[in-house]
N, C-alpha and C positions, 0 to 999 in steps of 0.2 A: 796210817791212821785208819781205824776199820771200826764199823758199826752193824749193828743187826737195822733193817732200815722195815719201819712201821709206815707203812702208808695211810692203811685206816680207811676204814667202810667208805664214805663218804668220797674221799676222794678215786678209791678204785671207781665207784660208780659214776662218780659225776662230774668228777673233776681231774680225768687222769694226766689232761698236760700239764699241772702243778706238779704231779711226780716226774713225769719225763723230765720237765724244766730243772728240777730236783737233782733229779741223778746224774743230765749233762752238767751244771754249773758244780757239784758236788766231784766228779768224775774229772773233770779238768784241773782239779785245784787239788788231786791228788788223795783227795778218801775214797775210800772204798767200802764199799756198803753188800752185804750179806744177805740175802734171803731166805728167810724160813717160813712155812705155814702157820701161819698166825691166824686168831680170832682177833672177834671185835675189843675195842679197847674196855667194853661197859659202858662208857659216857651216856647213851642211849638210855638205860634200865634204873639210872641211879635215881632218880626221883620214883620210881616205883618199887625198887628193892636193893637197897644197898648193898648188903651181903653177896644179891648175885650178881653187883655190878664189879665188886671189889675181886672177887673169882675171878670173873672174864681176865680182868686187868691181872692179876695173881698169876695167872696159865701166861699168860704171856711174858711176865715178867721171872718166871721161872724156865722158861724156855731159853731168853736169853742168858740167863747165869748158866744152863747146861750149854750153851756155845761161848761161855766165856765173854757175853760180848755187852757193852752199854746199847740200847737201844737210842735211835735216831729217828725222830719225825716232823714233818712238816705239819701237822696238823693241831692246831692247838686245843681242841678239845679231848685229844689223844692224848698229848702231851699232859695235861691237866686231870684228866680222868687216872690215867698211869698215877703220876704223885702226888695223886689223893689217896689212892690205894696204898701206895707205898706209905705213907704217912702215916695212913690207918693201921694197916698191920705191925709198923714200929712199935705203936703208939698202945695196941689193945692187944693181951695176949690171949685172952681166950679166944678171939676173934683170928689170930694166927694159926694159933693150934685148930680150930675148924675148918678153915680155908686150906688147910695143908693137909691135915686128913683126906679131904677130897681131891687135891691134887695127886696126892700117894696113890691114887688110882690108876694115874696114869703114869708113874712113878717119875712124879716131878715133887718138888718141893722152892718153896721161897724162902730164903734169909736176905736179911740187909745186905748191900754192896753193891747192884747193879745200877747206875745210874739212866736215867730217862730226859734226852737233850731236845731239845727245839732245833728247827731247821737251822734260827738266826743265831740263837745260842755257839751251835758248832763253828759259825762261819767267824763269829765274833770271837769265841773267848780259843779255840780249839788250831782252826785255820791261822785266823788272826788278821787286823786291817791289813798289815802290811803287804804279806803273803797273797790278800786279796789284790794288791793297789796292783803289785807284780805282774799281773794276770790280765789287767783293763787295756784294751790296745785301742777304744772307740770311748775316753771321757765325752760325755756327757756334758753340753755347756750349755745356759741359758734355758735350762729345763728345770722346771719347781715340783717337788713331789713333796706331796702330804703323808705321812707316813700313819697309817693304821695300826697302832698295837693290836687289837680285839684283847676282849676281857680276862680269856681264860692262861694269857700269859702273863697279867700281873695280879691277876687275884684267886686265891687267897697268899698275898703273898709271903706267908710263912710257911708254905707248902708247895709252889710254886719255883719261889727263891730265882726269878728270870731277870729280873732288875728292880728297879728303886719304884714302887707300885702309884707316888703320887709323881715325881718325876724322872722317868726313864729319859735316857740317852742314845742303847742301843741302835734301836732300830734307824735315828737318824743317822747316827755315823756309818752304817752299813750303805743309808742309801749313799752319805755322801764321796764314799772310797768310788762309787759310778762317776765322780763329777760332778750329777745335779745336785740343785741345791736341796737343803730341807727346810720347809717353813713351818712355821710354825702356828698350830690352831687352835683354837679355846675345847672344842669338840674332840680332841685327838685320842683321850681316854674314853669316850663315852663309844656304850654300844653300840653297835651296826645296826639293832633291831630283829636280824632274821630269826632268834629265839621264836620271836611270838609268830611268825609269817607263818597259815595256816591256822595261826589262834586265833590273833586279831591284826588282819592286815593294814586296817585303816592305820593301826600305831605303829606296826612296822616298816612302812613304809615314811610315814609320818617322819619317826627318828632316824630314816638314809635319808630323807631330804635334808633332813634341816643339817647332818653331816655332810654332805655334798656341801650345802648353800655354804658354810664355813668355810670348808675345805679352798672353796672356791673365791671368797671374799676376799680369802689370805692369800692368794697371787697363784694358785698353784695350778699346773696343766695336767697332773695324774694325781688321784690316790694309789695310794700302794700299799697292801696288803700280804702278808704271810699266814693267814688264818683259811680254811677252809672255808666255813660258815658266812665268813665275811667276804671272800669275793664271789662266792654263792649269792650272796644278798646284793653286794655293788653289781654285779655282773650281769647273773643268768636271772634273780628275780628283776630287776632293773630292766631288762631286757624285753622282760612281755609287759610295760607300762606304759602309758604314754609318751609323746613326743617328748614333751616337758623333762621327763627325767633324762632321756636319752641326752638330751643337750649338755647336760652337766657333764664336770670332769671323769674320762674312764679309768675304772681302776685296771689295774695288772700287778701281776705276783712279783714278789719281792724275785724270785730266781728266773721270771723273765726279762726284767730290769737288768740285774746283775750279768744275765749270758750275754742281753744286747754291747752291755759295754763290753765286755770278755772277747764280742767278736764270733761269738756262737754262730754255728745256724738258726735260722729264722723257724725250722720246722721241727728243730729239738727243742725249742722253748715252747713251742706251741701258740705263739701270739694268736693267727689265722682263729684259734677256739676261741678266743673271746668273744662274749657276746656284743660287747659293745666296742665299737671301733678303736683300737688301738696303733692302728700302721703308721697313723703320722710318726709316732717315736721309732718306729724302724725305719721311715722316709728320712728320719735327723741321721738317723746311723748313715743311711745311704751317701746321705749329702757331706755329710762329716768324710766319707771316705776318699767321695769324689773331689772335696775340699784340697785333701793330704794329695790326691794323685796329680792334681791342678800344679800344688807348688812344688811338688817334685819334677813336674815336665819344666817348670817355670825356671827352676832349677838348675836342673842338665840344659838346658838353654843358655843359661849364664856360663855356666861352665866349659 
């Protein structure tokens, strides 16, 4: 199983332990991921100019048809910017025929066929639970995580096509192949807010509180995230706020979760970069381990 692997602005700069954590738990479970020089995805440009957000996205998505390959990313305004593009150029042809003229520059072109997958998408439909269950050597017991879709992986979802956009499944069943539970929260679909943070923070922040305070009400000890932007906002904005926010539950990336249980290293997943304290769930791993080695001495003692 082989992918061209899109990390995406964002995450090179600011958030690189989400790709580390990426390409160990991705790397273990048997894909193999490809590198090529790539641009931005456009997500950035599209509110000021379509056409050259739909380009960016275009160079890319033709790059991966000259290596043959679907592209794979963890980032969901990557993933979402890509198959809006894709959509658009289906969809509008004189809008192809321009975008391709300018790609003939660099003597690429785009036609339909290259697919563009989500980090959870692969693990879920490509991997597969099973394949994942195989892999868990540290279940996860008496631990609640909230599970964060972010926006840009169920809407627009006719464009999108990531799951069922008023009631998804995915992302719970992924956390729960870990062991922990997944609960369930009124807020689960609603934005993170980090859109507006730099527009207007009082609302930005405003809509992670009031997702924490849920998060929180429904029994849960982490959010969990697979979005860039979104543990941007739980995380590192979270990070320089008051006490007050800090108390609330920390998030952490869907493939830090998932190496924990796998048994990964602690410093391929990157935990330590979280801005807000996450070790006690790698203290549960510790103690879980030391748990097994207890009744194995307990064991050979009977024996």
């Amino acid at each position: 199983m082989k992918f061209l692997f899109f990390a995406g602005c964002k995450i090179e700069n600011y958030l690189k332990h989400y790709e580390t954590a990426s390409r160990a738990v991705l790397g273990a479970l048997g894909v193999e991921l490809v590198d090529v020089e790539l641009n931005c995805c456009g997500y950035p440009v599209r509110h000021q100019n379509i056409p050259a957000s739909i380009l960016s996205a275009a160079r890319n998505l033709a790059l991966a048809s000259k290596h043959h390959l679907d592209i794979l990313t963890p980032c969901k305004c990557c993933f979402g910017n890509l198959k809006y593009a894709i959509s658009r150029l289906r969809e509008d042809a004189e809008l192809r025929k321009k975008i391709n003229a300018l790609l003939e520059r660099e003597g690429l072109f785009w036609e339909e066929g290259i697919q563009v997958k989500h980090l959870l998408s692969v693990l879920y439909h490509d991997v597969g639970l099973e394949a994942i269950q195989a892999k868990v050597k540290n279940p996860f017991q008496e631990v609640k995580i909230a599970p964060h879709y972010g926006c840009h992986a169920l809407r627009p979802s006719r464009v999108v096509q990531f799951d069922n956009p008023l009631a998804p499944t995915l992302f719970e069943k992924l956390v729960e192949v870990t062991g922990a539970e997944s609960v369930s929260w009124e807020r689960r679909l609603e934005c993170c807010g980090n859109p507006l943070w730099e527009r207007n923070n009082s609302l930005s922040l405003y809509m992670m509180r009031k997702k924490l305070e849920n998060a929180q009400d429904a029994g849960a000890d982490f959010i969990c995230v697979a979005c860039t932007y979104c543990q941007i906002q739980f995380d590192q904005v979270r990070a320089g706020q008051t006490e007050e926010y800090h108390n609330r539950l920390p998030s952490i990336l869907y493939p830090q979760l998932l190496g924990l249980s796998m048994g990964l290293e602690e410093n391929l997943l990157g935990i330590e970069k979280n801005a807000i304290d996450s070790q006690h769930l790698t203290r549960y791993c510790q103690s879980y381990h030391q748990g097994l080695d207890g009744q194995r001495s307990k064991g050979g003692k009977n024996d």
